[in-house]
MMTF fields as JSON, N, C-alpha, C and O atoms, coordinates in Angstrom:
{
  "mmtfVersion": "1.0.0",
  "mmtfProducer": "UNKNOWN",
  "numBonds": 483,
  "numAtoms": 484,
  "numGroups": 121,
  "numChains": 1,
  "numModels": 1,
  "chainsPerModel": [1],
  "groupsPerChain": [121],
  "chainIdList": ["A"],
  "bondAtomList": [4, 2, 8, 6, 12, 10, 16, 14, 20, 18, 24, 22, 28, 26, 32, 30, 36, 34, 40, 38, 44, 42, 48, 46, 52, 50, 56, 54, 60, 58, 64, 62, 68, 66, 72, 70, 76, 74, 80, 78, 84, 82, 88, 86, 92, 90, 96, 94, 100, 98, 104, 102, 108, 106, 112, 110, 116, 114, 120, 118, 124, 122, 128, 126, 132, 130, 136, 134, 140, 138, 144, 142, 148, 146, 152, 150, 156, 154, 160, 158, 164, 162, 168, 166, 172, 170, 176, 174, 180, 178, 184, 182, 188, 186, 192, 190, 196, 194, 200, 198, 204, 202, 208, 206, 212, 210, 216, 214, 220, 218, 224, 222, 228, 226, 232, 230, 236, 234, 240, 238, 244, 242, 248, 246, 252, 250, 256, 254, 260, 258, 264, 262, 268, 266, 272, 270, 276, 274, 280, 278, 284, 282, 288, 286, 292, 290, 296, 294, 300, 298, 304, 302, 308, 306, 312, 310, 316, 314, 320, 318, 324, 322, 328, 326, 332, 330, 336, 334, 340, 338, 344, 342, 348, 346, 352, 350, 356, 354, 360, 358, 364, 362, 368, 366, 372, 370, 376, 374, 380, 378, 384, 382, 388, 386, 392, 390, 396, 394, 400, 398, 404, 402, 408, 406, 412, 410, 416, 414, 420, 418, 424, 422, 428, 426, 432, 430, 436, 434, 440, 438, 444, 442, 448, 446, 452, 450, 456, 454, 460, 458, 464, 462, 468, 466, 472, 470, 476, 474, 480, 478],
  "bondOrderList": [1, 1, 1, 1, 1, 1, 1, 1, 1, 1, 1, 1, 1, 1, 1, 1, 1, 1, 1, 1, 1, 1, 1, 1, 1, 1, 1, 1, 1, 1, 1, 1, 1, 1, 1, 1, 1, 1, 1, 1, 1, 1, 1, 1, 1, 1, 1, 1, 1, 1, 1, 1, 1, 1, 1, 1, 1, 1, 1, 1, 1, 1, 1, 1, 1, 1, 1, 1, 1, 1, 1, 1, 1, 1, 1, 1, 1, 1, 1, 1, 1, 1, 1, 1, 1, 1, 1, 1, 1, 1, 1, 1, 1, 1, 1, 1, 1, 1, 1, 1, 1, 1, 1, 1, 1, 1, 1, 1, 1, 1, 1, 1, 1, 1, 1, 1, 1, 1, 1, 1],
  "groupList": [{"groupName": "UNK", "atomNameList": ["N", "CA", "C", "O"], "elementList": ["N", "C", "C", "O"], "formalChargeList": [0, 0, 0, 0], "bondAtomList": [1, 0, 2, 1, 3, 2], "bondOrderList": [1, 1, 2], "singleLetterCode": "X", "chemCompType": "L-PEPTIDE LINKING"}],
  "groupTypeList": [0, 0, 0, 0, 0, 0, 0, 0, 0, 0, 0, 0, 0, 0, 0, 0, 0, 0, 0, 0, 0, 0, 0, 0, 0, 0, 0, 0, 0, 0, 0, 0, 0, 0, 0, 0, 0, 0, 0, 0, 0, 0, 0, 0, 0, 0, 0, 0, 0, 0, 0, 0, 0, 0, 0, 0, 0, 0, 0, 0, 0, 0, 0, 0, 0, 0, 0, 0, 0, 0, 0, 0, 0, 0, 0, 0, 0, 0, 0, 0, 0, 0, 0, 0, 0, 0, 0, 0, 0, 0, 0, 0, 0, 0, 0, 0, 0, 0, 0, 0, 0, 0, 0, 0, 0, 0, 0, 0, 0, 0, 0, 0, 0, 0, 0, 0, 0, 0, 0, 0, 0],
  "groupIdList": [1, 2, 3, 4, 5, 6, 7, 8, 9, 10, 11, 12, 13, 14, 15, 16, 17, 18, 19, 20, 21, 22, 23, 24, 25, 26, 27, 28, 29, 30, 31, 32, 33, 34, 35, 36, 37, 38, 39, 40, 41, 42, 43, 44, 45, 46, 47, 48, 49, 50, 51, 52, 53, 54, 55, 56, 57, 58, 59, 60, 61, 62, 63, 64, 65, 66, 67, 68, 69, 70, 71, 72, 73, 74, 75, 76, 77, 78, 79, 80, 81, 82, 83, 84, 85, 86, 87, 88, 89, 90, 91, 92, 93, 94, 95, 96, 97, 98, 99, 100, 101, 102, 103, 104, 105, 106, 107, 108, 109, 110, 111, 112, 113, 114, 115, 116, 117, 118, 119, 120, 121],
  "secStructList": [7, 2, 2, 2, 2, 2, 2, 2, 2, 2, 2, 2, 2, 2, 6, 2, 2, 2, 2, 2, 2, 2, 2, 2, 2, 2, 2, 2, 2, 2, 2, 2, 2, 2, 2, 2, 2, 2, 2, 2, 2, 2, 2, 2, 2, 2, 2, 2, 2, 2, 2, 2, 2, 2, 2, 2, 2, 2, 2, 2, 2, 2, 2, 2, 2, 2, 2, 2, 2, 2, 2, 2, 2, 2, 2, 2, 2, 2, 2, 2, 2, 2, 2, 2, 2, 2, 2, 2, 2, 2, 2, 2, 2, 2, 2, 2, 2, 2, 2, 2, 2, 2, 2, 2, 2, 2, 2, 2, 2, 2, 2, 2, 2, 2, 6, 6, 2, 2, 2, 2, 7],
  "xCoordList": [33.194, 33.474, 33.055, 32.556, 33.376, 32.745, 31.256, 30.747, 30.554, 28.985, 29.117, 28.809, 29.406, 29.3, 29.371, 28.803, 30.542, 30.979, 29.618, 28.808, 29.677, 28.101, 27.447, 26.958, 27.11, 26.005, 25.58, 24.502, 26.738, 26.8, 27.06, 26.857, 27.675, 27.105, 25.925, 25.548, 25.236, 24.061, 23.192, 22.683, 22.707, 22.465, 22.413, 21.499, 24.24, 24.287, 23.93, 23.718, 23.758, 22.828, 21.287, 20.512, 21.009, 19.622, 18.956, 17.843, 20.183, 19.982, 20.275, 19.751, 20.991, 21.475, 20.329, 19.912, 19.761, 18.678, 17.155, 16.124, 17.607, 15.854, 16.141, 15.276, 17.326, 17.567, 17.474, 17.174, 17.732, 17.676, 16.615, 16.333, 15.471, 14.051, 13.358, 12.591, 13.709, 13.315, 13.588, 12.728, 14.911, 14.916, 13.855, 12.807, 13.92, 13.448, 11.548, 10.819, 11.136, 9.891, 9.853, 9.134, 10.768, 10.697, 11.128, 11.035, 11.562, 12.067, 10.715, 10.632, 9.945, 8.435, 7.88, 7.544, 7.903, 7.966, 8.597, 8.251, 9.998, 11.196, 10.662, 10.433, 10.531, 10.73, 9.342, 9.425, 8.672, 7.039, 7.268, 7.012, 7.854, 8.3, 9.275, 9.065, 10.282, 11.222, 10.535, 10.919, 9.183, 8.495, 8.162, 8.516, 7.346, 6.628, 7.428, 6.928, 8.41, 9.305, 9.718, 9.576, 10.04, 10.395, 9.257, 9.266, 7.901, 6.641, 6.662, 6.607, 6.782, 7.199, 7.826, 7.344, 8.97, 10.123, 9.768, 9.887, 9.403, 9.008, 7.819, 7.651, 7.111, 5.821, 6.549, 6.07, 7.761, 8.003, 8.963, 9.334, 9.3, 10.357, 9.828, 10.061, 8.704, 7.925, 7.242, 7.041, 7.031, 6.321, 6.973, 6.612, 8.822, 9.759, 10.216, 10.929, 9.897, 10.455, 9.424, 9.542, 8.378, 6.951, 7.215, 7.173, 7.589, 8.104, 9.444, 9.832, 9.999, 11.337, 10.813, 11.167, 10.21, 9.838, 9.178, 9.536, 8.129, 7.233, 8.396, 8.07, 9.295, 10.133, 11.242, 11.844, 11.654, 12.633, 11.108, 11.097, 10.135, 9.147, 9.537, 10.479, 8.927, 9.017, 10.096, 9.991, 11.111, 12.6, 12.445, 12.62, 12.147, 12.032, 11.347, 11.901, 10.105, 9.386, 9.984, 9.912, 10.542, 11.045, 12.215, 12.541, 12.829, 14.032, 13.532, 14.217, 12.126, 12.015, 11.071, 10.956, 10.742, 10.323, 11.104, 11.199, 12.013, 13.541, 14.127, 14.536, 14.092, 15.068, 13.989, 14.152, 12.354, 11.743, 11.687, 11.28, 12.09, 11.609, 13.266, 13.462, 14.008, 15.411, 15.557, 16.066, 14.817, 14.4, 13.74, 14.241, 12.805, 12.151, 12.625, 12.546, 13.309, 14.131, 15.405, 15.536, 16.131, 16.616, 15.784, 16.236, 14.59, 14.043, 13.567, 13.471, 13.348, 12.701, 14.094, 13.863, 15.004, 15.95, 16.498, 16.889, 16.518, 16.891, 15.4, 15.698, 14.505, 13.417, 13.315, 12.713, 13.799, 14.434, 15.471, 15.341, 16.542, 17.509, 17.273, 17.611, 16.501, 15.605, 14.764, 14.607, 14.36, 12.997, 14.364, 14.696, 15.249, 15.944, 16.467, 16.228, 16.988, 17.796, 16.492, 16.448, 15.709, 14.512, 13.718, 12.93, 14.125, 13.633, 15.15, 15.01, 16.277, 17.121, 17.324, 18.322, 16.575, 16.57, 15.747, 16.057, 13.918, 13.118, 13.704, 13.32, 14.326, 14.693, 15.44, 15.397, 16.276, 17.31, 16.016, 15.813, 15.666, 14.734, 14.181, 14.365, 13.064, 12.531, 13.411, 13.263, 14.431, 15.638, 15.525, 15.127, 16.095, 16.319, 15.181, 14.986, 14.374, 12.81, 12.659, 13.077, 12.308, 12.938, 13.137, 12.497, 14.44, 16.067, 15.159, 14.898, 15.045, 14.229, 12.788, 12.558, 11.939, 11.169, 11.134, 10.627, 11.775, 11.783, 13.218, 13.344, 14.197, 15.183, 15.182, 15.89, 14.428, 14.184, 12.988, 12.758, 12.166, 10.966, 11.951, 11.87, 12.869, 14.085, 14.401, 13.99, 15.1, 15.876, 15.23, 15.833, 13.903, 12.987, 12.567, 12.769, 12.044, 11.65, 13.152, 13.274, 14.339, 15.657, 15.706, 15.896, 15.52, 16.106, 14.651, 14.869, 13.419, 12.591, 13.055, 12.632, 13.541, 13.413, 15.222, 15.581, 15.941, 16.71, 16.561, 17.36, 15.593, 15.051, 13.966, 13.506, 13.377, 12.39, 13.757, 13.437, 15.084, 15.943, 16.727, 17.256, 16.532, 16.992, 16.077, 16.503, 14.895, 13.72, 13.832, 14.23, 13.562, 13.658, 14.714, 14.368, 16.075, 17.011, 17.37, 18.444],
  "yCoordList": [19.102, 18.473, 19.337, 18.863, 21.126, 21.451, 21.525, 21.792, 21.286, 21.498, 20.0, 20.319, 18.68, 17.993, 17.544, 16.744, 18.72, 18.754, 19.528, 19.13, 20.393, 21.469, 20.761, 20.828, 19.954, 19.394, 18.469, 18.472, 17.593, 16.789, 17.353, 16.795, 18.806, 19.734, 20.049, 20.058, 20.328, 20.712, 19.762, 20.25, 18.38, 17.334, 16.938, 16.512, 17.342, 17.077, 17.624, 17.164, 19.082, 20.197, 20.007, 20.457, 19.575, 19.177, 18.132, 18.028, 17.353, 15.991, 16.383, 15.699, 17.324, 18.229, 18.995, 19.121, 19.588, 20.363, 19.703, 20.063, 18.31, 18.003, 17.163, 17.212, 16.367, 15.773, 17.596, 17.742, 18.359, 19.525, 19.743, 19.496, 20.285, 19.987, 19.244, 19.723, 17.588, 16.915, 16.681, 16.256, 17.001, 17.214, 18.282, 17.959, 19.356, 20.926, 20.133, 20.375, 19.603, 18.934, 18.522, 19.085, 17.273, 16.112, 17.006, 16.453, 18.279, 19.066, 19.065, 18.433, 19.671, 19.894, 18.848, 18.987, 17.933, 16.311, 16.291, 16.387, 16.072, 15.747, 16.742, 16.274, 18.021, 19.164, 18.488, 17.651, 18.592, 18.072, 17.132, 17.357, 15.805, 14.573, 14.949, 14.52, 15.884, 16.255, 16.96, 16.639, 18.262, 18.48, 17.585, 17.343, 16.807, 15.651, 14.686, 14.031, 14.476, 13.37, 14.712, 14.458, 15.594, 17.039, 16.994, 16.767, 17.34, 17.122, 15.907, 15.747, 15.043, 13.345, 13.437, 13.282, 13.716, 13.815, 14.822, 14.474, 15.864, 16.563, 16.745, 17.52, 15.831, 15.249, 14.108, 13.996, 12.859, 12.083, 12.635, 11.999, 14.101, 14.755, 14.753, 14.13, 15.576, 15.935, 14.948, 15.243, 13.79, 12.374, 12.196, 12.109, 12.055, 11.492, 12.301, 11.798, 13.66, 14.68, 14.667, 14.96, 14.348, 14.211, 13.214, 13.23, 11.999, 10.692, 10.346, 9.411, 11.62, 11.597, 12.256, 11.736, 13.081, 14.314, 13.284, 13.116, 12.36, 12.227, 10.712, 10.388, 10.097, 9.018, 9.746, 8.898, 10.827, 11.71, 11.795, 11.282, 12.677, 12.984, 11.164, 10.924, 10.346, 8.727, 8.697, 8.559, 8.781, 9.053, 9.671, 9.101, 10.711, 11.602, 10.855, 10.6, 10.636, 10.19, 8.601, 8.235, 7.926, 6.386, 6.772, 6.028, 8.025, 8.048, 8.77, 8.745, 9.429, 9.826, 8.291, 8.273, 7.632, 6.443, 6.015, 6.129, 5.254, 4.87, 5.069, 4.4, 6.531, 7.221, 6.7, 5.733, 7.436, 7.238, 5.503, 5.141, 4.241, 3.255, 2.516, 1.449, 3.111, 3.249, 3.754, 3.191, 5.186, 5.401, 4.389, 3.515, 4.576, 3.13, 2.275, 1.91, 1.695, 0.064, 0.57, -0.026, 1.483, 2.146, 2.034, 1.297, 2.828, 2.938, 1.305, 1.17, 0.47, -0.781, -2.165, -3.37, -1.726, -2.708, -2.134, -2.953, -0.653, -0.237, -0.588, -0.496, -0.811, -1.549, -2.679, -3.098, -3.475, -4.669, -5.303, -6.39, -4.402, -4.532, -4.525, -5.324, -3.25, -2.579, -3.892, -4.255, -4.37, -5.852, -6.425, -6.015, -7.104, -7.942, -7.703, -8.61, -6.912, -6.731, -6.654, -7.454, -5.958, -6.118, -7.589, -7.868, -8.491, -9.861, -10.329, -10.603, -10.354, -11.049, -10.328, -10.683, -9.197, -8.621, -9.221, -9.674, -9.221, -9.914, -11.882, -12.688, -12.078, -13.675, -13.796, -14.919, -12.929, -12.793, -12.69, -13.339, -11.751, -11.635, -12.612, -13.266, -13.224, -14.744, -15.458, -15.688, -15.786, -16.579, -16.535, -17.299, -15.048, -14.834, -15.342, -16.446, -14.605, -14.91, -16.538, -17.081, -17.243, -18.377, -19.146, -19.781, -18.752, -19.068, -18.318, -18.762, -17.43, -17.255, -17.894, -18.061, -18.182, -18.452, -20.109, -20.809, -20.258, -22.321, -22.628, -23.804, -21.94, -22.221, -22.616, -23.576, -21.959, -22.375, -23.592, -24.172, -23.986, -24.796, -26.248, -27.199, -26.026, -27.133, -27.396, -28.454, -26.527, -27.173, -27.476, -28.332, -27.197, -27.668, -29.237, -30.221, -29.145, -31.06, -31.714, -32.937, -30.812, -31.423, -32.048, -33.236, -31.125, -31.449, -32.296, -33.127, -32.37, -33.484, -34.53, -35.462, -34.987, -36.372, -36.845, -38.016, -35.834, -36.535, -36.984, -37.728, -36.501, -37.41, -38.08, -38.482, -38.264, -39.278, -40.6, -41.671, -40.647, -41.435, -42.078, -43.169, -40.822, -41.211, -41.605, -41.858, -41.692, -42.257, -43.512, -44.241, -43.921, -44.794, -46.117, -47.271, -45.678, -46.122, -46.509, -47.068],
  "zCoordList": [-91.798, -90.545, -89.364, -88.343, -89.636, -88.357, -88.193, -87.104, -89.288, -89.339, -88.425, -87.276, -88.453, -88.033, -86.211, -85.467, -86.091, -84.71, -84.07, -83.232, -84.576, -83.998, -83.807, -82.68, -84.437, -84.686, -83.564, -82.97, -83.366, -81.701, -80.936, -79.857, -80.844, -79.577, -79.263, -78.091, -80.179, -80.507, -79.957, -78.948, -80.211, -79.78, -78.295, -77.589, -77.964, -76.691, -75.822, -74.7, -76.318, -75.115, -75.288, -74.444, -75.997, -76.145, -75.205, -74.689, -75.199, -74.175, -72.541, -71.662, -72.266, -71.043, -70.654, -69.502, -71.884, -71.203, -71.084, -70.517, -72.077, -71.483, -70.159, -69.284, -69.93, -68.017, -67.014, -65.829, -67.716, -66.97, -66.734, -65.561, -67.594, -67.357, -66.452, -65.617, -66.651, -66.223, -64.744, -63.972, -64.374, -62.778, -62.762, -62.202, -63.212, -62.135, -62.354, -61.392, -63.09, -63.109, -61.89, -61.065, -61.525, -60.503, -59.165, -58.069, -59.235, -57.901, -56.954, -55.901, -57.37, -56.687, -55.624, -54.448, -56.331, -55.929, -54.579, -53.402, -55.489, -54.182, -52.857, -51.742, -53.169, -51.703, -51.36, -50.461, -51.643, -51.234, -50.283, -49.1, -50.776, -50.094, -48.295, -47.16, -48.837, -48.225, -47.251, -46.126, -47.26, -46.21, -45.669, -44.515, -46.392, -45.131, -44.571, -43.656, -44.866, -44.164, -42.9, -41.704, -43.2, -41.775, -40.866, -39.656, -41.933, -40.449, -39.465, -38.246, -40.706, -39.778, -38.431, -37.309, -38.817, -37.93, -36.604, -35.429, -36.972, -36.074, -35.083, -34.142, -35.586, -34.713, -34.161, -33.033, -34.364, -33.752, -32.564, -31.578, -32.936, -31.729, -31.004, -29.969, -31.26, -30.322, -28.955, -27.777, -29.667, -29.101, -28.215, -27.041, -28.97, -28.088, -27.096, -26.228, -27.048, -26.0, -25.178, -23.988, -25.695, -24.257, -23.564, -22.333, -24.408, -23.497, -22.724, -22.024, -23.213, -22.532, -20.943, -19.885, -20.996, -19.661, -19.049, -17.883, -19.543, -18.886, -18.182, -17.04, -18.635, -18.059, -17.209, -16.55, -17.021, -16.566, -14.908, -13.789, -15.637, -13.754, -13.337, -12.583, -13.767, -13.212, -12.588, -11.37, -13.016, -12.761, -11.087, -10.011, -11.334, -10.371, -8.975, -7.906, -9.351, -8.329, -7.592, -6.419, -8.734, -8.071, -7.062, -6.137, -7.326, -6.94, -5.418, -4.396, -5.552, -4.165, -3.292, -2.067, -3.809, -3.459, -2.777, -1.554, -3.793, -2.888, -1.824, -0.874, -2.27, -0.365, 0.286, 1.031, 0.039, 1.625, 1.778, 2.882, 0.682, 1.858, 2.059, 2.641, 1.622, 2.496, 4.124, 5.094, 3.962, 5.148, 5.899, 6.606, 5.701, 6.437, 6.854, 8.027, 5.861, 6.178, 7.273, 8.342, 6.974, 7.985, 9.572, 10.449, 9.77, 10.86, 11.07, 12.29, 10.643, 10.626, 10.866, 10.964, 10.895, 11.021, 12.488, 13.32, 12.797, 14.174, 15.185, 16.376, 15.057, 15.531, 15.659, 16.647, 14.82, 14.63, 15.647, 16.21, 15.775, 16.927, 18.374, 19.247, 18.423, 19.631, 20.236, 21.401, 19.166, 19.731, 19.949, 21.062, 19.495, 19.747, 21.081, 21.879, 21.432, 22.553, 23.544, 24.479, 23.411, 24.451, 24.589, 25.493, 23.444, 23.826, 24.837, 26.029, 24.287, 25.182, 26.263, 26.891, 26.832, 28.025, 28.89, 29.992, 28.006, 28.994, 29.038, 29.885, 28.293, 28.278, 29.234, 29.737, 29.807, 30.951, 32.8, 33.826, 32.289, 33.68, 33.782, 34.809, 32.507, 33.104, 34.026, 35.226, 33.162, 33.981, 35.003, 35.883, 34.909, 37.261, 37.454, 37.963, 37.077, 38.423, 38.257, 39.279, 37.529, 37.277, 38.506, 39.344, 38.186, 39.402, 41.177, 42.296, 40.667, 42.478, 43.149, 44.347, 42.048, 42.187, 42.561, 43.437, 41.654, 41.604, 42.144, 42.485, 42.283, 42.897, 44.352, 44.653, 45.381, 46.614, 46.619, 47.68, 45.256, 45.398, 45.436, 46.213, 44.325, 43.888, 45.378, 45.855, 46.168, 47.167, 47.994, 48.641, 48.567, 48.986, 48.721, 49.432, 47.707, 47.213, 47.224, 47.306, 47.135, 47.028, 48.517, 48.775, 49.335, 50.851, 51.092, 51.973, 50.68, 51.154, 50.365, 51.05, 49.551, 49.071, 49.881, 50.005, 50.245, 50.6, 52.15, 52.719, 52.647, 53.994, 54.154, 55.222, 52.707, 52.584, 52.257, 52.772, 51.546, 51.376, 52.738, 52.949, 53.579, 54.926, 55.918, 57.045, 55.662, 56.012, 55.806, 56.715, 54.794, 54.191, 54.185, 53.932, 54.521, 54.436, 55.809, 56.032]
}
């Protein structure tokens, strides 16, 4: 019986050491694989860290874009106001002159037609 027991020890390390084998065979493989999936990766870092910098400067520059046509719109809406008030300034002077100019023409044709009525009448 113990020749028998040996015997499927025996067997069973046989079967242990040829899956043993057979990984350290297939190891070579695997690390091989395992480099190039690392180069992979590390050429896509790389890609993605160039495209990160290069969207970070964009970044940069929109954001100085921005201010200056903030600025602008800033200076362009106080120009804006500036015309405004300088139109309802000159809209005011027409007026008067207006009023001085045709105001005495008014009472003029006013006071002739009312003695062409008393003429008349």
């Amino acid at each position: 019986m113990p020749y028998h027991r040996l015997n499927f020890e025996l067997e069973m390390l046989k079967m242990e050491h040829k899956q043993v084998v057979s990984d350290q065979l297939k190891l070579p493989r695997e690390i091989s694989k395992a480099v190039d999936k690392c180069n992979q990766l590390m050429e896509e870092t790389k890609s993605i860290g160039y495209r990160h910098g290069q969207v970070l400067r964009d970044r940069t520059q929109l954001k100085k874009k921005v201010h200056v046509l903030r600025l602008k719109n800033r200076l362009l809406q106080k120009e804006k106001t500036e015309l405004q008030e300088t139109c309802e300034e000159a809209k005011r002077l027409l007026k008067e002159a207006h009023e001085k100019i045709c105001g005495p023409c008014a009472e003029q044709q006013q006071s002739g037609a009312d003695r062409m009525t008393i003429d008349m009448g």
